[in-house]
C-alpha angles and dihedrals in degrees: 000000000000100000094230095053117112118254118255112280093024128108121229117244112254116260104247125243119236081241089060098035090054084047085064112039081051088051084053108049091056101045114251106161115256087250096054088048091042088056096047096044087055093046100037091041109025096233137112113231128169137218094267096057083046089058093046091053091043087044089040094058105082093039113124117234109266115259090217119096123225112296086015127136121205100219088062099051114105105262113248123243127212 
C-alpha cells in the first residue's frame, strides 16, 4: 500500500483550492488558533480539512515553483552553468 494512501475504511482528505489554501495561510498569519480555521473553512467551504493539511499549506507557502516541465523528471533536465 502507497504510504500515503489512506487506510481502508478511511476518506482521503480533499485536496485544498488555491482560494482555501490562501484563507489559511491568511488565518494563519494572523494567529487564529488551528481549531477556529479548521471551523471557517468548514463553514465558509463546506469541507472538512485537519491540522496536517493546514501545515502543508503554511510550509507550502515559500516553495519556489519546480524548474522541471509536466512529465518531466529532474534528474533529466540539462545542468545549469554558471
Amino acid at each position: 500500500m502507497h504510504p500515503t494512501a489512506p487506510n481502508p475504511g478511511e476518506h482521503a482528505p480533499p485536496i485544498l483550492k488555491e482560494e482555501v489554501k490562501a484563507f489559511i495561510i491568511g488565518r494563519m498569519t494572523r494567529g487564529d488558533p488551528p481549531g477556529r480555521i479548521t471551523a471557517l473553512v468548514e463553514t465558509n467551504f463546506q469541507i472538512e480539512i485537519d491540522r496536517g493539511q493546514m501545515l502543508d499549506c503554511w510550509n507550502a507557502r515559500n516553495m519556489p515553483p519546480t524548474q522541471t516541465g509536466p512529465g518531466q523528471e529532474k534528474e533529466s533536465m540539462p545542468l545549469q552553468h554558471d
